[in-house]
C-alpha positions in Angstrom: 46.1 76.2 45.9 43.9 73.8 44.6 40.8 75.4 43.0 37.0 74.1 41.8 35.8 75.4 39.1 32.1 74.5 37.8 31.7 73.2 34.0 29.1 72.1 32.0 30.9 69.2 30.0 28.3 68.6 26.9 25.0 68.7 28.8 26.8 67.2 32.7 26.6 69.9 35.1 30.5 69.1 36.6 32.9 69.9 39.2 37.2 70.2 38.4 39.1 69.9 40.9 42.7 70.6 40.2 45.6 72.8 41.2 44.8 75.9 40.3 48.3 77.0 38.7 47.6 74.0 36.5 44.7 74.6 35.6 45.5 74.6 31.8 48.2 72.1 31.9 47.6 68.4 30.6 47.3 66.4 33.6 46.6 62.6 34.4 42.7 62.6 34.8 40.2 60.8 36.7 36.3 61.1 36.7 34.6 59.9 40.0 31.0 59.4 39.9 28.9 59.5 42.9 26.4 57.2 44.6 22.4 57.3 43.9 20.7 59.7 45.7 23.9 61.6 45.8 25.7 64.4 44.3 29.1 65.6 42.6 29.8 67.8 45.7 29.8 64.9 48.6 32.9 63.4 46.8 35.0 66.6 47.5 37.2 65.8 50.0 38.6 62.9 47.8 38.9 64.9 44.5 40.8 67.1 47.1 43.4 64.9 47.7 43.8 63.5 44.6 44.4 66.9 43.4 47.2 67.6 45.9 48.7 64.4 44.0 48.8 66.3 40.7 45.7 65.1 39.3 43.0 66.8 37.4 39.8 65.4 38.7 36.4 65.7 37.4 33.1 64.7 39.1 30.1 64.7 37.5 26.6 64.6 38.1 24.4 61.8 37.4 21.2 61.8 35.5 18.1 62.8 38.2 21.2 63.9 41.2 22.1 67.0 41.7 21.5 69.6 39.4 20.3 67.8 37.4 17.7 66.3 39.8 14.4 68.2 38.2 12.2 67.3 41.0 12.0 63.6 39.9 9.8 61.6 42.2 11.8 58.9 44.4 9.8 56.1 43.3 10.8 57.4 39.5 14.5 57.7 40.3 14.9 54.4 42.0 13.4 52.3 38.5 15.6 54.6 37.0 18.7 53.1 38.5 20.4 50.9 35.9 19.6 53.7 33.0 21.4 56.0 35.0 24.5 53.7 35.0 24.1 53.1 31.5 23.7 56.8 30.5 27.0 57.5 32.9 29.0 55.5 30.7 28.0 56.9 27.7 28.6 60.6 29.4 32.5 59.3 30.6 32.9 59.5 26.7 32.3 62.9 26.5 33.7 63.5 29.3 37.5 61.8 27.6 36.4 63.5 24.2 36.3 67.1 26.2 39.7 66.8 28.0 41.2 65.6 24.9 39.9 68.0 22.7 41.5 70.6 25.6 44.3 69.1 25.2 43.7 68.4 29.1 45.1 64.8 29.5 48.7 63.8 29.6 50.1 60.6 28.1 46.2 59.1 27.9 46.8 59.1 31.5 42.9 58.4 32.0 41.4 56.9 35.5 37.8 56.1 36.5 36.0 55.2 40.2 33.0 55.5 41.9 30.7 55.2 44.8 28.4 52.8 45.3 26.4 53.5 42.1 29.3 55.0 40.6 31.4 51.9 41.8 28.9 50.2 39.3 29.6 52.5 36.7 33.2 52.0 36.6 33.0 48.1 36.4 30.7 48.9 33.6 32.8 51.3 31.6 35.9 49.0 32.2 33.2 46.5 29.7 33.4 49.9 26.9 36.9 51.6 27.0 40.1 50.0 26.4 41.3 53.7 27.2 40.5 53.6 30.8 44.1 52.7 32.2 43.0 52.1 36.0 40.1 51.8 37.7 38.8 51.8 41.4 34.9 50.3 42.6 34.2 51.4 46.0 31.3 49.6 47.6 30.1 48.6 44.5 29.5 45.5 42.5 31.0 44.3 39.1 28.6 41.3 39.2 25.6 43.7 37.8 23.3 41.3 36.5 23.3 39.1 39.2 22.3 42.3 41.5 20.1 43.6 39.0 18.5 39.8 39.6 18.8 39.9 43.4 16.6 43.1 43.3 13.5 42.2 41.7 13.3 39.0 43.9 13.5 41.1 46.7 10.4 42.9 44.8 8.8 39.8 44.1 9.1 38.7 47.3 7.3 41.7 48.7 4.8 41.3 46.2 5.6 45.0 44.8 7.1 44.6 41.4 6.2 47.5 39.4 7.2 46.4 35.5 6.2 43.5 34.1 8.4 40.5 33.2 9.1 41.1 29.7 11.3 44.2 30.6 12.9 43.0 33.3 14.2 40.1 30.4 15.1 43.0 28.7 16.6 44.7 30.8 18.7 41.8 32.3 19.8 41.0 28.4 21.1 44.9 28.0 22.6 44.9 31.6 24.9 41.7 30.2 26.1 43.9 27.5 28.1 46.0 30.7 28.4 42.7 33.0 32.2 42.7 34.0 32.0 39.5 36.0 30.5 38.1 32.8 33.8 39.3 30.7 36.6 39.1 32.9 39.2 39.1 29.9 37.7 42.9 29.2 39.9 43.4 32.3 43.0 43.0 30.1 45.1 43.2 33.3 44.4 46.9 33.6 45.1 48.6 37.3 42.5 47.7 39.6 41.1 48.9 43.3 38.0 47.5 44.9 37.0 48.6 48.8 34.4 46.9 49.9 32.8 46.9 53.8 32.2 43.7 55.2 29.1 44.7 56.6 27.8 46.7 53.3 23.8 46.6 53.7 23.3 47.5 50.6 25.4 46.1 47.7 26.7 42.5 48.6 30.5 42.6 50.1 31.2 38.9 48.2 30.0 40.2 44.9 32.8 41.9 44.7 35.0 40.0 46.9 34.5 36.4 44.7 35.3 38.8 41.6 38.5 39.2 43.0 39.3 36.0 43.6 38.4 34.7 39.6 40.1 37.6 38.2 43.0 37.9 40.5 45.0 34.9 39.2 45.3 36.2 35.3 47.4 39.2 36.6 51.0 38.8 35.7 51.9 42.0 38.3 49.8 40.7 41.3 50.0 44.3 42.9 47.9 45.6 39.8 45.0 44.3 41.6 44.1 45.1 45.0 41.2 44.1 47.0 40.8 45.6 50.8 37.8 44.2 53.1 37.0 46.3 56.1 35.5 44.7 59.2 32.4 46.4 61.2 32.1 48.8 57.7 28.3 49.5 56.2 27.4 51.1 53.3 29.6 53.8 53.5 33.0 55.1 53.1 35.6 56.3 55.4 38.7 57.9 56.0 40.5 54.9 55.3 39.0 53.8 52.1 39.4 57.2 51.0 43.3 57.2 51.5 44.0 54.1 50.3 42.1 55.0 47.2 44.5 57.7 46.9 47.7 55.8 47.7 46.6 53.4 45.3 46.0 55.7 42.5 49.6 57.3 42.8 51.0 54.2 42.0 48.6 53.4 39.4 48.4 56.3 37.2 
């Protein structure tokens, strides 16, 4: 039986999902962050399956989502964006430091992915933690600058930029510190996934796509890297995304 049992990991209201019989057995772990304007629970089903697999799996909520949400404004949450991603990286430290200090984690066996948002998160941690031994982005963009740059021109262009131009130069100069695209070698051949819909509305299918294709070639095991396109797919992920995610983390981790 695979059970869910609610934990507040430092101060991150979180969900584990693991078999229940192992519920105090060191297991192979991977935290899965969800998307903005989402929430630990929507990412169920795939810590569900993951689980079956024989890993312990731990999604968390995000700063302002959830239950953490307090009520924020929309307009507040959505210039709150790349702080959020920043802030889930530093929380995916406590998050190792708690199973290790459980004694939770098997052989450093340690995994990260995301949605969306939390597609950005992992390409940003994978900039942090040496100890993250595979990673998968789904929907999201390891080119975080250059989206970071592509939203305030959409502002701009609207005429409805709410910050003035010193912090956006500020913030572009912090968001370089987490760029992936930007440090490629940070890679270091690790085990990587990226799902990306062709016809993603949101986050730009060749940011991730042309990533691919720069980092690709400096992988000795080519099957350590796997990109998968999928025609007539918007922002938002299926059932086949979800199984290949899966598949691929079996072999990965």
């Amino acid at each position: 039986m695979i059970g869910i049992y609610e934990e507040k990991i430092d101060t991150i209201p979180s969900l584990i999902i693991v078999d229940a019989e192992k519920n105090d057995v060191a297991l192979p772990v991977i935290t899965y962050f969800h998307g903005f304007t989402s929430a630990k629970e929507h990412n169920l089903p795939l810590a569900f399956l993951l689980a079956q697999k024989g890993y312990r799996v731990i999604l968390p909520d995000s700063k302002y989502h959830g239950a953490r949400e307090n009520s924020i404004h929309a307009e507040e949450r959505q210039l709150s964006f790349w702080d959020i991603v920043v802030q889930n990286v530093t929380e995916l430290q406590y998050i190792k430091d708690y199973v290790d200090e459980a004694g939770l984690l098997l052989d450093d066996r340690f995994g990260v992915a995301g949605t969306s948002m939390g597609g950005i998160t992992t390409s940003a941690a994978i900039t942090q933690y040496e100890w993250v031994k595979a990673a998968a982005i789904l929907m999201g963009t390891p080119k975080i600058t250059t989206f970071a740059q592509e939203i305030i021109d959409a502002f701009k262009q609207k005429g409805d930029l709410p910050v003035e131009q010193k912090e956006i130069t500020n913030l572009l100069d912090q968001l370089a510190k987490y760029d992936l695209s930007q440090q490629p070698e940070k890679l270091n051949e690790r085990p990587l996934f990226i799902w990306h819909g062709e016809a993603d509305e949101i986050v730009p299918f060749n940011h991730a796509y042309s990533f691919y294709k720069q980092v690709a070639p400096t992988y000795a095991n080519s099957k350590d890297i796997v990109f998968l396109g999928e025609a007539n797919r918007g922002h938002k992920v299926g059932r086949f995304a979800t199984l290949e995610t899966v598949k691929w983390f079996v072999d990965h981790l």
